[in-house]
Legacy VTK file of the C-alpha trace (Angstrom):
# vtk DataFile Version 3.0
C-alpha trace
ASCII
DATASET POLYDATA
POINTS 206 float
85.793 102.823 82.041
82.684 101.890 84.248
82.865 99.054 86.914
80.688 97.152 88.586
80.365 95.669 91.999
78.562 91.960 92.552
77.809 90.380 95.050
77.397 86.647 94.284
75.479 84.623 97.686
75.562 81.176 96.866
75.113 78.198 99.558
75.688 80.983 102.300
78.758 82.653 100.877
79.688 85.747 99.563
81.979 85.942 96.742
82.847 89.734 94.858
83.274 90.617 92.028
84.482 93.673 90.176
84.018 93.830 86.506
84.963 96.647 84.199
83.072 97.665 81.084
85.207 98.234 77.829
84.567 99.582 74.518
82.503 97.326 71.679
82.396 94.193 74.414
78.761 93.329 75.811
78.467 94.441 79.532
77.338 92.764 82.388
73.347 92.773 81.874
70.288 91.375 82.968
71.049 88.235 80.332
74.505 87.894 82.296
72.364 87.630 85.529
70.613 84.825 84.545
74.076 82.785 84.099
75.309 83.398 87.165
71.176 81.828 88.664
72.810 78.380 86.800
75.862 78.418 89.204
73.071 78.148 91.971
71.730 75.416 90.143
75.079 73.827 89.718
76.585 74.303 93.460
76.072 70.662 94.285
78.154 69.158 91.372
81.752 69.576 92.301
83.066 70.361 88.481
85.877 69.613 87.512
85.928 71.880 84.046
83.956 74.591 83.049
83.472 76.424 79.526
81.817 79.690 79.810
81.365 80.297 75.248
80.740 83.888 74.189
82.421 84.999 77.223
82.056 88.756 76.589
83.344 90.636 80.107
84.273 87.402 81.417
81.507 87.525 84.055
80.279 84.208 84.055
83.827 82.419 83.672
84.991 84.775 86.935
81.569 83.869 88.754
82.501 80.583 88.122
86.183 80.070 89.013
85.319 82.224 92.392
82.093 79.329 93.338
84.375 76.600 92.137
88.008 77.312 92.902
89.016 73.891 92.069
88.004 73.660 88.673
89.599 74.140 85.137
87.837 77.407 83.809
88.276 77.941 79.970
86.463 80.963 78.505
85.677 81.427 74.485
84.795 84.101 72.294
84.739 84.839 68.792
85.518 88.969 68.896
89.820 89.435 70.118
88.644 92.972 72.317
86.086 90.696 74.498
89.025 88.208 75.153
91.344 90.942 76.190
88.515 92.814 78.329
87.902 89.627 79.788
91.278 88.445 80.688
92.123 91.918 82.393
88.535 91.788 84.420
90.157 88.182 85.328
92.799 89.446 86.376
91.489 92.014 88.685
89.659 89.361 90.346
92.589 86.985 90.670
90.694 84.357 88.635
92.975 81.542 86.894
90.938 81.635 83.804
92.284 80.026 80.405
90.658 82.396 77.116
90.578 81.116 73.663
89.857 83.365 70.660
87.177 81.731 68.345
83.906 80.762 67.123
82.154 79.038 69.642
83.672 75.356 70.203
85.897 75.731 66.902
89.232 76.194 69.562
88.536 73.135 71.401
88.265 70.572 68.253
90.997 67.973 68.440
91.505 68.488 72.480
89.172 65.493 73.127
88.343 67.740 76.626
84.892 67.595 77.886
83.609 69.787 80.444
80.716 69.071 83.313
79.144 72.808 83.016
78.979 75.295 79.864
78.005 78.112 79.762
76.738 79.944 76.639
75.273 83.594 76.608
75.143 84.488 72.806
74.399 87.696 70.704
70.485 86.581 70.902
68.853 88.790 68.940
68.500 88.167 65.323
69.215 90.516 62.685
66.172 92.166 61.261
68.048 94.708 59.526
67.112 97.853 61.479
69.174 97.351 64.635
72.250 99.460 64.988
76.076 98.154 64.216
77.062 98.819 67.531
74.071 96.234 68.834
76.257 93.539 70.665
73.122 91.308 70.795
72.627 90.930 66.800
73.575 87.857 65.600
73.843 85.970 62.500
70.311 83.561 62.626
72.333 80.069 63.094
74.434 80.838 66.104
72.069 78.719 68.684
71.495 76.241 66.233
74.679 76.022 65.850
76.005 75.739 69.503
73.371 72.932 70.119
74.530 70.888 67.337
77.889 70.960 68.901
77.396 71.108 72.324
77.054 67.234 73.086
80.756 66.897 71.635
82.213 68.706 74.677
79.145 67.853 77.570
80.257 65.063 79.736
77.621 62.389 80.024
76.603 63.436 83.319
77.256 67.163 82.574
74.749 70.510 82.105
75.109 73.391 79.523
73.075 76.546 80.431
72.320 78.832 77.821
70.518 82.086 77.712
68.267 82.993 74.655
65.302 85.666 74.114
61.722 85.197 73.088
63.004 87.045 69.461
65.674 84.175 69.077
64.760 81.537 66.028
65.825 78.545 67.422
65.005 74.531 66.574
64.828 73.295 69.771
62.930 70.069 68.005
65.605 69.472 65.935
67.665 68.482 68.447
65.326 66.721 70.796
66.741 63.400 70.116
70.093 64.255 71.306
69.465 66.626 74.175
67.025 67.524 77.375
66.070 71.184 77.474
64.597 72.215 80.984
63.060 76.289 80.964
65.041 77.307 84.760
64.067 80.918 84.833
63.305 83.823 82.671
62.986 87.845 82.642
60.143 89.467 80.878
60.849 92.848 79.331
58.030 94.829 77.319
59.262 93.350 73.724
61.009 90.409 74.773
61.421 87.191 77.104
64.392 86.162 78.124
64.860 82.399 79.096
67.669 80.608 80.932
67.256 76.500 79.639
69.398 74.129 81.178
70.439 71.400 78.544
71.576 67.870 79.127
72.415 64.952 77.045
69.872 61.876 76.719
72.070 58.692 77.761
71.096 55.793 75.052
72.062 52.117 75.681
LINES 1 207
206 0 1 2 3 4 5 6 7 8 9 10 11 12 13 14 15 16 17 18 19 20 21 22 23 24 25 26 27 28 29 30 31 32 33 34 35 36 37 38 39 40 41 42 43 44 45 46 47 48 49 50 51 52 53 54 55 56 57 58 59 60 61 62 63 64 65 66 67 68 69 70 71 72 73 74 75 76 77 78 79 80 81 82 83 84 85 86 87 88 89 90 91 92 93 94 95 96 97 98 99 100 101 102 103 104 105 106 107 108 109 110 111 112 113 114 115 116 117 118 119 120 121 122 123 124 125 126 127 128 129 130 131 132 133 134 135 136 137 138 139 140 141 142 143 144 145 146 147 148 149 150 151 152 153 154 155 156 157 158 159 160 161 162 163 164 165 166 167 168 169 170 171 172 173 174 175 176 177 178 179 180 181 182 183 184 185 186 187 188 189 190 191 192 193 194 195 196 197 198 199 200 201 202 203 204 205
């Protein structure tokens, strides 16, 4: 079992983390760092809840509770080994963190909660059918699609969701344009893809 050591520095403070790598759950990668840029973005806010969805490791949900010890931190995702991987990295970093097995928001229907900051780094990469079983970032096509149809349920009217997606992704961004505000924050180019970290907010109609 690997681990890693991070470093977060955000508005002059240091904050550690040590995250393991398990068996069939996504590790902490270059995606992963662009989550943890939207906590910079985010510092200012004061949340009071966060939802990290497709929490994998757990690293953006520990980031997280560590930059905002005050808040309610619930982590989501679909596959039962990344919930148990990411409850024991939780653990190690003595994060409070509340993980829900399911497919993206389905846990959360009837709870009424919504949240100031999600989080959402899914399986990007859509299935072309060459890519190898054991690729953790092969998706089914509608997985995007789908969390920005229901993503405005569970955003607070003043909240954020940052999501990560690659260049290869086949999203409908104009589909949902009349609904939400999508704002590029940063991106990583690699030799076959781009990856882009869009910060998504809710338009406020009167």
């Amino acid at each position: 079992m690997d681990k890693i050591e991070i470093v977060l520095k955000i508005d002059g403070l240091e904050h550690s983390l040590t995250i393991s790598s398990f068996e069939n759950v996504y590790p902490v990668s270059e995606d992963s760092e662009l989550l943890i840029e939207a906590l910079e973005c985010s510092k200012s806010k004061n949340p009071e809840k966060i939802l990290d969805v497709c929490t994998g490791s757990g690293i953006c949900a520990i980031a997280a509770k560590k930059v905002f010890p005050a808040a309610e931190v619930i982590a989501v995702d679909i596959d039962q080994n990344a919930i148990i991987a990411a409850r024991q990295n939780a653990a190690k970093n003595n994060a409070k963190i509340t993980f829900l097995c399911g497919d993206l928001f389905q846990p959360l229907k009837g709870t009424n909660i919504k949240f100031d900051l999600i989080f959402c780094n899914p399986p990007y990469l859509p299935d072309d059918g060459q890519r190898l079983k054991n690729d953790l970032q092969t998706i089914d096509k509608n997985i995007i699609n789908r969390f920005l149809e229901e993503v405005p349920t569970y955003l607070k009217e003043k909240g954020n969701a940052y999501l990560v997606y690659s260049s290869l992704s086949k999203i409908k961004k104009a589909a949902f344009r009349k609904k939400l505000i999508f704002k590029t924050v940063s991106k990583k180019n690699f030799f076959f893809e781009k990856l882009y970290l869009v910060k998504i907010s809710k338009k406020i109609t009167h």
